[in-house]
TIRODREN-651864 format. One record per residue (C-alpha): chain; z, x, y; residue number from 1. Coordinates in nm, 3 decimals, decimal comma, m for minus. Example, Ala and Ser with C-alpha at 12.3 -4.5 7.8 and 13.67 -1.06 7.14 Angstrom:
2
 kette       Z       X       Y  nr
     A   0,780   1,230  m0,450   1
     A   0,714   1,367  m0,106   2
This chain:
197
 kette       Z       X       Y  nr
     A  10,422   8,485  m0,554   1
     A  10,295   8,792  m0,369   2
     A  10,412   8,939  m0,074   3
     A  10,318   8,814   0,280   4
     A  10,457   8,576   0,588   5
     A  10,740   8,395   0,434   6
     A  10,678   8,059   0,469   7
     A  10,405   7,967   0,687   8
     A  10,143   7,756   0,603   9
     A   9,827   7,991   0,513  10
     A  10,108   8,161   0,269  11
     A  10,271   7,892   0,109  12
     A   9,911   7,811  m0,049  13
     A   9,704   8,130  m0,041  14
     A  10,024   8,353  m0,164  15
     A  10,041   8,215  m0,479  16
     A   9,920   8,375  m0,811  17
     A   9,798   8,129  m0,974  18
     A   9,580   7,814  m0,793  19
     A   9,390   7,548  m0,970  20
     A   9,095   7,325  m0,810  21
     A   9,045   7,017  m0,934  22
     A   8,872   6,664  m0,875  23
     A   9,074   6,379  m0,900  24
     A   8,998   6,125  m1,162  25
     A   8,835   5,799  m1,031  26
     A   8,671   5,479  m1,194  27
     A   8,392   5,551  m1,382  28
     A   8,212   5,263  m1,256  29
     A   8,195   5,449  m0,913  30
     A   7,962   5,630  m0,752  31
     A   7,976   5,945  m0,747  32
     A   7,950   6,027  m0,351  33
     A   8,042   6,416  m0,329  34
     A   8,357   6,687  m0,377  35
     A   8,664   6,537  m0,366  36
     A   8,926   6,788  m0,478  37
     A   9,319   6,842  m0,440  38
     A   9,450   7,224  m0,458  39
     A   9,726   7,221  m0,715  40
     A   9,968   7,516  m0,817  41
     A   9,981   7,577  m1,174  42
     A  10,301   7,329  m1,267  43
     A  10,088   7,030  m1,114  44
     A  10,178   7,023  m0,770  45
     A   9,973   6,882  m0,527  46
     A   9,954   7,148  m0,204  47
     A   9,612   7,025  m0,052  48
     A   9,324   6,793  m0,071  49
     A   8,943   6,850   0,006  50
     A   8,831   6,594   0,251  51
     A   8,457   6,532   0,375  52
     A   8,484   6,549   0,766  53
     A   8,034   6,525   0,781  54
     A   7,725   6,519   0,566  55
     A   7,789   6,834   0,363  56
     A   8,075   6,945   0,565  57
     A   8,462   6,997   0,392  58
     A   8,786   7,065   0,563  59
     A   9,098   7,141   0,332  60
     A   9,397   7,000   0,484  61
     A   9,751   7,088   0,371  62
     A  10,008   6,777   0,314  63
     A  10,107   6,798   0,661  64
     A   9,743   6,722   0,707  65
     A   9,673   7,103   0,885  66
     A   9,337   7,195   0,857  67
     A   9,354   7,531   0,618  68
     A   9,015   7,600   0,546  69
     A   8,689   7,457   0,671  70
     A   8,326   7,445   0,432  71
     A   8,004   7,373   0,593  72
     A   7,659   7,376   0,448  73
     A   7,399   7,472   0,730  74
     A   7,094   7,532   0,495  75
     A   6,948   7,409   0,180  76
     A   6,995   7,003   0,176  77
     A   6,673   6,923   0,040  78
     A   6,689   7,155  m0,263  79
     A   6,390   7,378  m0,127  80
     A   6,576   7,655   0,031  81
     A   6,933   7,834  m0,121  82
     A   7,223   7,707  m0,008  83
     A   7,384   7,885   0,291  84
     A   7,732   7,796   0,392  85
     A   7,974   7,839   0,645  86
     A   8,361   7,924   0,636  87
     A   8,581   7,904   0,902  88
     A   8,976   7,941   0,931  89
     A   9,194   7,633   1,133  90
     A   9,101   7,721   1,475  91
     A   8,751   7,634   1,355  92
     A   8,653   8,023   1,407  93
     A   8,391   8,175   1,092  94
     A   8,532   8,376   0,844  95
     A   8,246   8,411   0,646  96
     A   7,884   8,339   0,547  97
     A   7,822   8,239   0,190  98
     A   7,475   8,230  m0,008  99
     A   7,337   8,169  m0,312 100
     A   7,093   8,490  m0,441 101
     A   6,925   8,275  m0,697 102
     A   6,941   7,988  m0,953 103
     A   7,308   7,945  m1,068 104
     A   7,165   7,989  m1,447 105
     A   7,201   8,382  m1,352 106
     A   7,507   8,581  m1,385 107
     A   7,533   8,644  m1,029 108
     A   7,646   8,268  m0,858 109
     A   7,767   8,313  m0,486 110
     A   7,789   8,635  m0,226 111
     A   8,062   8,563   0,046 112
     A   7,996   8,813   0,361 113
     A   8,276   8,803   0,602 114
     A   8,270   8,851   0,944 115
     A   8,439   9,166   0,879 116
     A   8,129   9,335   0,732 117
     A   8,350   9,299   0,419 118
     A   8,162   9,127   0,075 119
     A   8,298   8,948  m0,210 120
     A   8,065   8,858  m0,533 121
     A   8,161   8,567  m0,771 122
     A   7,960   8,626  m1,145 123
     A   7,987   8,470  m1,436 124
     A   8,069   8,741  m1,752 125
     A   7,740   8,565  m1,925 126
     A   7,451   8,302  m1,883 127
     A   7,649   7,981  m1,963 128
     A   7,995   8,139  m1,941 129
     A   8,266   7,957  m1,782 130
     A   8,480   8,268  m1,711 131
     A   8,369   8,389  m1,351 132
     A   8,490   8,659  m1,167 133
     A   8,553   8,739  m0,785 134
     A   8,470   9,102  m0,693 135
     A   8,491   9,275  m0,329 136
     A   8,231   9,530  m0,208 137
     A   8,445   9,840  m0,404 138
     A   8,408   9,653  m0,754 139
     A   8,721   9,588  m0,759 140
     A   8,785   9,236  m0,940 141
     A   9,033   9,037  m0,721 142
     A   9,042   8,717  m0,895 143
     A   8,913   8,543  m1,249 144
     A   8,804   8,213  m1,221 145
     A   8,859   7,990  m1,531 146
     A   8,593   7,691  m1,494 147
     A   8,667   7,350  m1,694 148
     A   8,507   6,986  m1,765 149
     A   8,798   6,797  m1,691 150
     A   8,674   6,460  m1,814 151
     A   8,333   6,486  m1,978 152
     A   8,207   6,107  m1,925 153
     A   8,175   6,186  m1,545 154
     A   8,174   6,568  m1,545 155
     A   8,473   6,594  m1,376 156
     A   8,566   6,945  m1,295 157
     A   8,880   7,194  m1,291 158
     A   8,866   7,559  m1,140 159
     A   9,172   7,799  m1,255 160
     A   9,195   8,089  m1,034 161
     A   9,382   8,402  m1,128 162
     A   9,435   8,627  m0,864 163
     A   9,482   8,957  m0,885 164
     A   9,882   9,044  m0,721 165
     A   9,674   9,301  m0,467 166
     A   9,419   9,073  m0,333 167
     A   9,538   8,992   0,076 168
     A   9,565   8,646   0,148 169
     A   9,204   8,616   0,332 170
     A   9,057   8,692   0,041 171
     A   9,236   8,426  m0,117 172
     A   9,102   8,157   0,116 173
     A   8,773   8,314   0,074 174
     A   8,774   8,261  m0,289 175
     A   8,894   7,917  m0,283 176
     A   8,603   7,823   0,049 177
     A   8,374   8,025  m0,170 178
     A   8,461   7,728  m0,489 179
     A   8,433   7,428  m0,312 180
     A   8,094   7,579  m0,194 181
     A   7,984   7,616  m0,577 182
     A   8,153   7,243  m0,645 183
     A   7,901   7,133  m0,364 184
     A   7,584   7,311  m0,506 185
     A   7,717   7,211  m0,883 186
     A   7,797   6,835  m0,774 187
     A   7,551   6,747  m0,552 188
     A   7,283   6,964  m0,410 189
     A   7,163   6,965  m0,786 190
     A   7,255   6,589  m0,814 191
     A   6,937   6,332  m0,795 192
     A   7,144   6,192  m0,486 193
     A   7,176   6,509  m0,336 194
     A   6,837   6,590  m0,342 195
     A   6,737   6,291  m0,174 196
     A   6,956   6,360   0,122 197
């Protein structure tokens, strides 16, 4: 655990080291209908679930059922355009703007601008590779992301994050709003479903 505010909410799950992403298994005989994901620490526990709140829109709520972090996409839906996101913090206020530069078969998969002026970049080390990492605008690598197929039959999928012990606890929740922006463009903006939206 890294330094920070004791014990209040944003800490309890953006101070930790270690973070994992993951969707929860389901039937296979259902639909699949968009990101559903909990945020677990790295013995298991449960600290907060992904839940849709609108078409294409994600708020992660802690188990008090807090809002922590909030995920909307505001361009892109048919497929035509890259996807542009929104984050924004509990009070509903943006944090950041995210975009895809190009197809997610390139190295380069998501640029998070912040409302800062600050920048983070999450690449992949090679064309298929499923070890991404989470730079800021000095090249300084403030995360590795470890990507997984949970269960292959339904492509269910697991996101390890690694954080590095200096990166602040915005750029934490920028990292994780920046994932569940790639699990939407992964899961269902490239999904037959999704493009019909």
């Amino acid at each position: 655990m890294s330094g920070g505010h004791g014990t209040s909410p944003s800490h309890r799950l953006f101070g930790l080291d270690t973070v994992i992403l993951v969707e929860p298994r389901r039937s296979v005989l259902r639909r699949y209908t968009g990101p559903k994901m909990h945020m677990v620490a790295e013995d298991g526990t449960v600290l907060a679930h992904l839940q849709e709140r609108g078409t294409f829109a994600y708020v992660l709520h802690d188990l008090d059922e807090r809002p922590v972090l909030g995920v909307d996409l505001v361009s892109g839906r048919g497929g035509f355009a890259r996807p542009v996101f929104l984050v924004t913090d509990p009070e509903g206020d943006l944090m950041a703007e995210v975009r895809s530069p190009g197809r997610l078969n390139h190295t380069r998969l998501l640029v998070v601008r912040t409302t800062g002026q600050g920048m983070l970049r999450i690449t992949r080390n090679a064309l298929l590779g499923r070890v991404w990492r989470v730079e800021d605008d000095r090249d300084g690598v403030i995360a590795e992301v470890a990507v997984s197929t949970v269960r292959s039959l339904d492509g269910l999928q697991g996101y390890r994050v690694t954080f590095d012990r200096q990166a602040g606890s915005e750029q934490r929740r920028l990292v994780v709003g920046g994932l569940v922006c790639l699990q939407v463009i992964r899961r269902w903006l490239n999904s037959p479903q999704g493009n019909a939206a």
